[in-house]
Structures are given as structure tokens and as C-alpha cells.
C-alpha positions as CSV (number, residue, x, y, z in Angstrom):
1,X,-9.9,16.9,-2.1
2,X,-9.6,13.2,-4.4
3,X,-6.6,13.5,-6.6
4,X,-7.4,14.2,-10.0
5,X,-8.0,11.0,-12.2
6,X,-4.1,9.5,-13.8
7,X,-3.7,10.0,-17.4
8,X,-1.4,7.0,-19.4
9,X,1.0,9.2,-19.6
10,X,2.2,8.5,-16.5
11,X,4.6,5.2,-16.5
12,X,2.5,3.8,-13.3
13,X,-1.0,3.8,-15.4
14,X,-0.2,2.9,-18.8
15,X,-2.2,-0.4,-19.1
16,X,-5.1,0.7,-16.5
17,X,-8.5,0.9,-17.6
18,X,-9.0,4.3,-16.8
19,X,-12.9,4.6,-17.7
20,X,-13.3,1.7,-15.3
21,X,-11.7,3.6,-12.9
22,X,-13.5,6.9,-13.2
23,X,-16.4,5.3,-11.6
24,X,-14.7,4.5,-8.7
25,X,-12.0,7.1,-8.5
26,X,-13.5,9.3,-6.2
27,X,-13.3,7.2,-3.4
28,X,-10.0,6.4,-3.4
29,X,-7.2,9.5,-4.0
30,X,-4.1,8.8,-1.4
31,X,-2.7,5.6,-0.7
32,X,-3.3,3.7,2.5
33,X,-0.6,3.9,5.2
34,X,0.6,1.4,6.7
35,X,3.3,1.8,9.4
36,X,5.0,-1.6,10.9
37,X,7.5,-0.1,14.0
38,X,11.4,-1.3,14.3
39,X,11.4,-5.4,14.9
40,X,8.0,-5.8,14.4
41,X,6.5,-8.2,12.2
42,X,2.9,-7.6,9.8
43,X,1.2,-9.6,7.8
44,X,-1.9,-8.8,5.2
45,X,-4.1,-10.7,3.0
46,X,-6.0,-9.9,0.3
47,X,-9.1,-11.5,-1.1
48,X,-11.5,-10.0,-4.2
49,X,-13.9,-8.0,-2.8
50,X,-16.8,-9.2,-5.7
51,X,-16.9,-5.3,-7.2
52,X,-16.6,-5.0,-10.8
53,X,-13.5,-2.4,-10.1
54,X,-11.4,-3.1,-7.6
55,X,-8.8,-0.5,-6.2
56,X,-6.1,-1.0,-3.5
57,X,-3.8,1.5,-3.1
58,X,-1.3,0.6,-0.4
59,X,2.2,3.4,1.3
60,X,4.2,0.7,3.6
61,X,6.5,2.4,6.0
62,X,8.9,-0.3,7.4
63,X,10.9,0.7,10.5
64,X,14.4,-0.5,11.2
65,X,14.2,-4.3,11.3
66,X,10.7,-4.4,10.4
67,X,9.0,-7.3,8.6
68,X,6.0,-7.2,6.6
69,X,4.5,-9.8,3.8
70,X,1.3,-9.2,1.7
71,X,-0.7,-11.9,0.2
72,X,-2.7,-11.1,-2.8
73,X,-5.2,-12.1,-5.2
74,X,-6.0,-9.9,-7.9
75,X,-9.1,-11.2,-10.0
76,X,-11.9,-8.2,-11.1
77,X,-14.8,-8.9,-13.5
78,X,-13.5,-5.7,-15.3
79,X,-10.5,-3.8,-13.6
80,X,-8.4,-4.6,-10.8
81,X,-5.3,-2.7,-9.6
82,X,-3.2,-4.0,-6.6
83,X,-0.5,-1.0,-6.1
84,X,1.9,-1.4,-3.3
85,X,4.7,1.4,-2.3
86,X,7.2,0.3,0.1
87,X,9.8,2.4,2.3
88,X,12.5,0.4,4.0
89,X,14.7,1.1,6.5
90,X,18.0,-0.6,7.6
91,X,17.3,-4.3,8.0
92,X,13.6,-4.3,6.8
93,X,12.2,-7.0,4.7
94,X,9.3,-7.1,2.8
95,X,7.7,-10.1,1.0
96,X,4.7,-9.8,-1.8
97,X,2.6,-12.9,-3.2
98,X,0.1,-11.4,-6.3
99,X,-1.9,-14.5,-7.8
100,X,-2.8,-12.1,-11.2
101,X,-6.0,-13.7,-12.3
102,X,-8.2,-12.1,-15.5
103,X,-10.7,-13.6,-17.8
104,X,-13.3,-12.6,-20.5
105,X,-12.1,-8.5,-21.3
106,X,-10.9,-7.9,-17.8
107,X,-8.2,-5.9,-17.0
108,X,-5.7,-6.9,-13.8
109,X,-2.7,-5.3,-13.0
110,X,0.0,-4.8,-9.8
111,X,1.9,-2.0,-9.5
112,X,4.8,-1.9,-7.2
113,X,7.6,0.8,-6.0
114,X,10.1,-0.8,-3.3
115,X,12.4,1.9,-1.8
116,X,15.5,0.6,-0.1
117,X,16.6,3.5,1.6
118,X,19.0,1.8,4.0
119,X,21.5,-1.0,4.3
120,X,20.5,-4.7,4.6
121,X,17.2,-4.5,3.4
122,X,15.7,-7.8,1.9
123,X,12.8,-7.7,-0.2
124,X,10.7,-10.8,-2.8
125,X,7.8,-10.0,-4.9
126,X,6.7,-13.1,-6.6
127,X,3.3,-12.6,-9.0
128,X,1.7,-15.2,-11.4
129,X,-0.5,-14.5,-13.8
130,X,-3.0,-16.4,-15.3
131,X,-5.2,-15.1,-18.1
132,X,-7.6,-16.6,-20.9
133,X,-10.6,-14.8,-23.0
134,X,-8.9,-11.2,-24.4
135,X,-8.2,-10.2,-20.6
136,X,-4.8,-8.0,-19.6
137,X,-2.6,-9.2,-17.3
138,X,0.2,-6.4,-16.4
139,X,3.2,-6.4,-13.8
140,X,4.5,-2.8,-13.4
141,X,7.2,-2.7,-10.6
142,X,10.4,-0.6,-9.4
143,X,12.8,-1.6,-6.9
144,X,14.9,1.9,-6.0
145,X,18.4,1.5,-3.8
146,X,19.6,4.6,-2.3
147,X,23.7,5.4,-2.7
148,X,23.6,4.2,1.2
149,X,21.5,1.3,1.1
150,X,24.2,-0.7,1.0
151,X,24.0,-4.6,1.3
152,X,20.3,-4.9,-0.4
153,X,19.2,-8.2,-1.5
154,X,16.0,-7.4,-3.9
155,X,14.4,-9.9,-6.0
156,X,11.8,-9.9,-8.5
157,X,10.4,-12.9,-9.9
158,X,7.1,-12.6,-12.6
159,X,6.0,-15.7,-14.8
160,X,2.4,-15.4,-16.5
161,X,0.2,-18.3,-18.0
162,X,-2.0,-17.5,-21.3
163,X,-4.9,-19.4,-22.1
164,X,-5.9,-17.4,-25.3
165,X,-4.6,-16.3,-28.2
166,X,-6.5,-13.5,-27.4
167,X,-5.2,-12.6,-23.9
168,X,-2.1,-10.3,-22.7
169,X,0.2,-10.4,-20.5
170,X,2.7,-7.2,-19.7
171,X,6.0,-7.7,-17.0
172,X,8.0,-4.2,-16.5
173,X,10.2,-5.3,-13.7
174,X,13.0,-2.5,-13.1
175,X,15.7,-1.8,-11.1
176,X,17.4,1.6,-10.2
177,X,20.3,0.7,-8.3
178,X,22.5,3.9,-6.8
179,X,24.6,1.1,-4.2
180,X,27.9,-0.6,-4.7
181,X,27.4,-3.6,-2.9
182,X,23.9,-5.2,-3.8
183,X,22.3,-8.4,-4.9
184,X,19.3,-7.7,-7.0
185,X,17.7,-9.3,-9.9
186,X,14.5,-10.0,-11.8
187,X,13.0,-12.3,-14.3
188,X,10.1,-12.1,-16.4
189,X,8.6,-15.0,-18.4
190,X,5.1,-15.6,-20.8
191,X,3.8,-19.3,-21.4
192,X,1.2,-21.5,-21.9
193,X,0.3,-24.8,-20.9
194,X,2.4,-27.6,-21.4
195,X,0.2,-29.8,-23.7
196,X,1.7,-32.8,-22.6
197,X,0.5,-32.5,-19.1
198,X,-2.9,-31.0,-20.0
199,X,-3.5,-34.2,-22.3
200,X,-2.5,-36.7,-19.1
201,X,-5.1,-35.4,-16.7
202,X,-7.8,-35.6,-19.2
203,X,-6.8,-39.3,-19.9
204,X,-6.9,-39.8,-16.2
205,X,-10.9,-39.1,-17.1
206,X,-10.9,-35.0,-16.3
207,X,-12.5,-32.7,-18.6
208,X,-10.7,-30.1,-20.1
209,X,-11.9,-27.4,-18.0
210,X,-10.8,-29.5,-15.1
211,X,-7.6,-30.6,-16.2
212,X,-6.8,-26.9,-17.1
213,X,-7.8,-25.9,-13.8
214,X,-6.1,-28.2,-11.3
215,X,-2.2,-27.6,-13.5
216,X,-3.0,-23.9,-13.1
217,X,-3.5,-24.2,-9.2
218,X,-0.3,-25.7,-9.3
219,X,1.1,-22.9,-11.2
220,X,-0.2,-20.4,-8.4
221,X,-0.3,-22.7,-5.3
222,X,3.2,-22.1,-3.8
223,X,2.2,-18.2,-2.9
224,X,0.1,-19.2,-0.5
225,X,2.5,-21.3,1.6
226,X,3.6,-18.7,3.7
227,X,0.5,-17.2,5.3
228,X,0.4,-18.0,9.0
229,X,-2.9,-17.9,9.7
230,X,-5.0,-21.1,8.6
231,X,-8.2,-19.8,7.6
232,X,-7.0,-16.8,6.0
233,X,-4.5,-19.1,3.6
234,X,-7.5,-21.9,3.0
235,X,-9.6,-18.5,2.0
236,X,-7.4,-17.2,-0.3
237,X,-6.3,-20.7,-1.7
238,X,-10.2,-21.8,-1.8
239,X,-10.5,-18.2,-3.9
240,X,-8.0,-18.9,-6.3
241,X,-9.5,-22.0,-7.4
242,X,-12.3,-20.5,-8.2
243,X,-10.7,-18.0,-9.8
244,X,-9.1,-20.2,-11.6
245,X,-12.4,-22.1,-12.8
246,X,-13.6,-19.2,-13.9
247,X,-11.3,-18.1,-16.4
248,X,-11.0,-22.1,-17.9
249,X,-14.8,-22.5,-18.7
């Protein structure tokens, strides 16, 4: 049986578009599990699928000394939700890399729950946003340490570009911290284009839509750095730029 359909009553779906997601609802429910065993390493990456509404709904079980980082790029013509819950035991790290990309009145949105259970746990989530037209941007995400997850380095770092006065961007990082001994922090910040540098690239001959375009791959070009696989990183990259296109027409 699907779960029944989230109300905004519930902290994890306050921003979603939740009569986008009725359409789709029923084909989603439970989260996917995925389970990386003790010392292995796992690595994911995410591309738009091209659908209207785009759901993934991810339950990451990371064994003793486990490694897993997830590359993302959120962009939906009208709702997209990237939702990621992580379990970690002792040692585990976990990396996450969310290019947050809306235009027009779409509505994208990560949603996160890291769960250090254990000591000496190491996790990054790093998500840029980029939104123009009346589009939602929203960054909803928990890091949890356990009273023995001693020694837990967690980090959160969200920055978000507007384009439009008419756009929106929302950061909830949060931190529940039950350890002693623990180096965790997050930061959360909301700009726009620096003016200066959008005015040099179009004397350099670019158009505006250009110019606006090739800062903001700068702004999002770093996530991709890490993926080890070639193809997959020049597909997600190539994706972003157009992405990005989009949104600056």
C-alpha cells in the first residue's frame, strides 16, 4: 500500500508543491534503500529525468567505514524534490553535491536527514541554488548526532543565486547535536549577481543571457569536481548548463 500523500504540516513538506505531487504520488511511497557494506566505497549521480514532477526519495545505510557521495541536479519544469536520509555508522562518510536549479513557477527543493549514530563519522552537503522567473528554491536539512557518536565532523554549506525579484529561495539547515566532542556547522546565504562582473562579460561582446549564464556555471561548477567517472561528470556538467540557459532567457 503507497503512503498516504504528506500534508505541510509536516516540517519535511512545508514548501513542496503538493498538487504537483498528487499526480505522481502513487508511484513512489517508501524511500529507496541503499546499503554500502563496511569499507566499501559508492558513488551516485543524478541527472533530470525530463518529467514535469520529479521525485527521488533516497534511505542510505552506511556500514562501518563506508563511503558514499551523491551528485545531484535538481531542475523540474514544475516540481522537483531530491530527499536523501542517511544512517552512519562508526567511521562512515558521506558527501552530497545538489545543483538547485528552478525557473518560470517551478518549484525545487532537497530535503536531507543525516544520522550520525556512531563515532568519527564525516559528512558535507554542499547545494547551490540558482533561481529566476517566480520559481522556489528550498533547502530543508537535519544533521542528528547520537550521545555516542562521538568525534563527528558534519558540515553544511548552502548559498542560493536569485535572478528575479520574483523568485525564492528557502535554507533550513539544522543541527541536533546529543555529543560532547563534535565539529559541526552550517551556513546559509541569498544573493544575486555581482553587477560588476555581469557588465564585464557583456563588454567582452556577450549578451546578457550569455554573460548571466557562463558566471552562474561558475557559481555551480565546483560540485561536479569530484565525480570519478568522466562521462557521468561531463553529463551532469553538460546538464547544468543547460539548465542554467534555461532559467537566464
Amino acid at each position: 500500500m503507497n503512503a498516504p500523500l504528506p500534508t505541510r504540516a509536516q516540517e519535511a513538506w512545508r514548501y513542496a508543491d503538493l498538487e504537483a505531487l498528487k499526480s505522481v504520488w502513487d508511484h513512489f511511497g517508501e524511500p529507496t534503500i541503499v546499503e554500502v557494506g563496511a569499507g566499501r566505497t559508492h558513488e551516485q549521480v543524478w541527472l533530470p529525468t525530463g518529467d514535469d514532477v520529479q521525485v527521488r526519495r533516497l534511505c542510505i545505510e552506511l556500514e562501518a567505514g563506508a563511503r558514499m557521495r551523491l551528485f545531484a541536479l535538481n531542475f523540474a519544469p514544475v516540481y522537483g524534490r531530491t530527499e536523501v536520509i542517511v544512517h552512519m555508522r562508526e567511521g562512515a562518510e558521506f558527501d552530497l553535491f545538489v545543483a538547485n536549479i528552478g525557473g518560470g513557477n517551478s518549484n525545487n527543493e532537497v530535503v536531507t536527514n543525516v544520522r550520525h549514530l556512531e563515532p568519527s563519522g564525516r559528512s558535507r552537503q554542499t547545494v547551490r541554488s540558482v533561481l529566476g522567473g517566480k520559481a522556489i528554491g528550498s533547502y530543508l536539512g537535519k544533521v542528528e548526532v547520537a550521545r555516542d557518536a562521538q568525534k563527528t565532523d558534519g558540515e553544511q554549506s548552502i548559498k542560493a543565486m536569485l535572478l528575479d525579484r520574483g523568485a525564492t529561495a528557502n535554507a533550513k539547515p539544522e543541527l541536533e547535536i546529543y555529543a560532547d566532542d563534535v565539529k559541526c556547522a552550517h551556513g546559509a546565504t541569498v544573493g544575486e549577481l555581482d553587477k560588476d562582473q555581469l557588465f564585464y562579460a557583456m563588454s567582452r561582446g556577450m549578451d546578457p543571457a550569455s554573460a548571466k549564464a557562463l558566471l552562474l556555471e561558475g557559481f555551480v561548477t565546483g560540485l561536479w569536481e569530484g565525480i570519478t567517472d568522466d562521462a557521468k561528470r561531463e553529463a551532469i556538467a553538460s546538464a547544468a548548463r543547460a539548465a542554467l540557459r534555461s532559467v537566464t532567457r
